[in-house]
N, C-alpha and C positions, 0 to 999 in steps of 0.2 A: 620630632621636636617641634611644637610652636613657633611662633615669633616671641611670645611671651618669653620663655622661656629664656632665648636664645639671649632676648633683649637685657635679662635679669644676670646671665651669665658675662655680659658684655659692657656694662652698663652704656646700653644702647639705648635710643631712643628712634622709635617709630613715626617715620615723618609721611609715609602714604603707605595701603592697605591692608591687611588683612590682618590682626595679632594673632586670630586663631589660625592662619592657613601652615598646613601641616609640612615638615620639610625633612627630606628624606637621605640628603648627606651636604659637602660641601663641598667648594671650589675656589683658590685661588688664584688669581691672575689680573694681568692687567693687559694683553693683549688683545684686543676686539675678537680677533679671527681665530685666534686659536681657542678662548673660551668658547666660541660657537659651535665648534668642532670637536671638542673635550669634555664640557663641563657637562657633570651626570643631570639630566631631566629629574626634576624635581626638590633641587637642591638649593641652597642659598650659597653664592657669590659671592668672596669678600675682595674688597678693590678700591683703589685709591682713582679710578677716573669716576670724573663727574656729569660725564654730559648726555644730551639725552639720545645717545648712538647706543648707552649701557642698557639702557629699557629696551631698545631695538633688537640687542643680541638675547636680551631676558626672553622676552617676548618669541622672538624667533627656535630659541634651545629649547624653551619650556620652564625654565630657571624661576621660581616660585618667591623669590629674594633676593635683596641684591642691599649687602653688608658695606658701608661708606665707610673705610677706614681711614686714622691717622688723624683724626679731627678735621677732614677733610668736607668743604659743607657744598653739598649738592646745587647744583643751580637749578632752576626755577623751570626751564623745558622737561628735566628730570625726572621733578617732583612730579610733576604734571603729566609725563608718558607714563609713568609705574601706577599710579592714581588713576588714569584712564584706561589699564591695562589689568588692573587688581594686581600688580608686579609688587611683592612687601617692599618697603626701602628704609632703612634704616641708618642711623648712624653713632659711631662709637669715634674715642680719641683715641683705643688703642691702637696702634702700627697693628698690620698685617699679622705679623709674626706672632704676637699676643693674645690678636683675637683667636687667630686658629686652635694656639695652644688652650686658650679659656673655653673653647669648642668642644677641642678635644678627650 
């Protein structure tokens, strides 16, 4: 699935890289350490933290996305580690629960 896509399923909005990078399942959580540990490579992340520790575990897993739920607005280090990283980053006001189901 795109980010297009996913963004059109979500009405999400694409705030740094890629709409085309291709994404291959999903993950959610809000725990740093245990998505790092869990979350399947190559998938998009849906999560309600915002700081730029999320790029760091993205980057680290392999995690090709990283889904900003709850209307929850990304701070500026963020933006900026996903953008420097090609990490997608998005965001939607659906809660968690919503997105995954509009996912699923």
């Amino acid at each position: 699935m795109t980010i297009d896509r996913i963004c059109s399923l979500i009405q999400g909005n694409l705030v740094a890289g890629d709409v085309e990078c291709d994404i291959v399942g999903f993950y959610a959580g809000d725990f740093l350490s245990y998505v790092l540990v869990n979350a399947p490579l190559g998938c998009a992340w849906l999560t309600v933290v915002n700081n730029v520790n999320v790029a760091a575990v993205a980057v680290k897993r392999g995690i090709k996305a990283v889904i900003i739920c709850g209307g929850v607005a990304p701070d500026e280090g963020l933006i900026s580690a996903c953008a420097s990283h090609n990490v997608a980053l998005v965001t939607t006001e659906l809660p968690i629960f919503e997105c995954a189901a509009a996912l699923g």
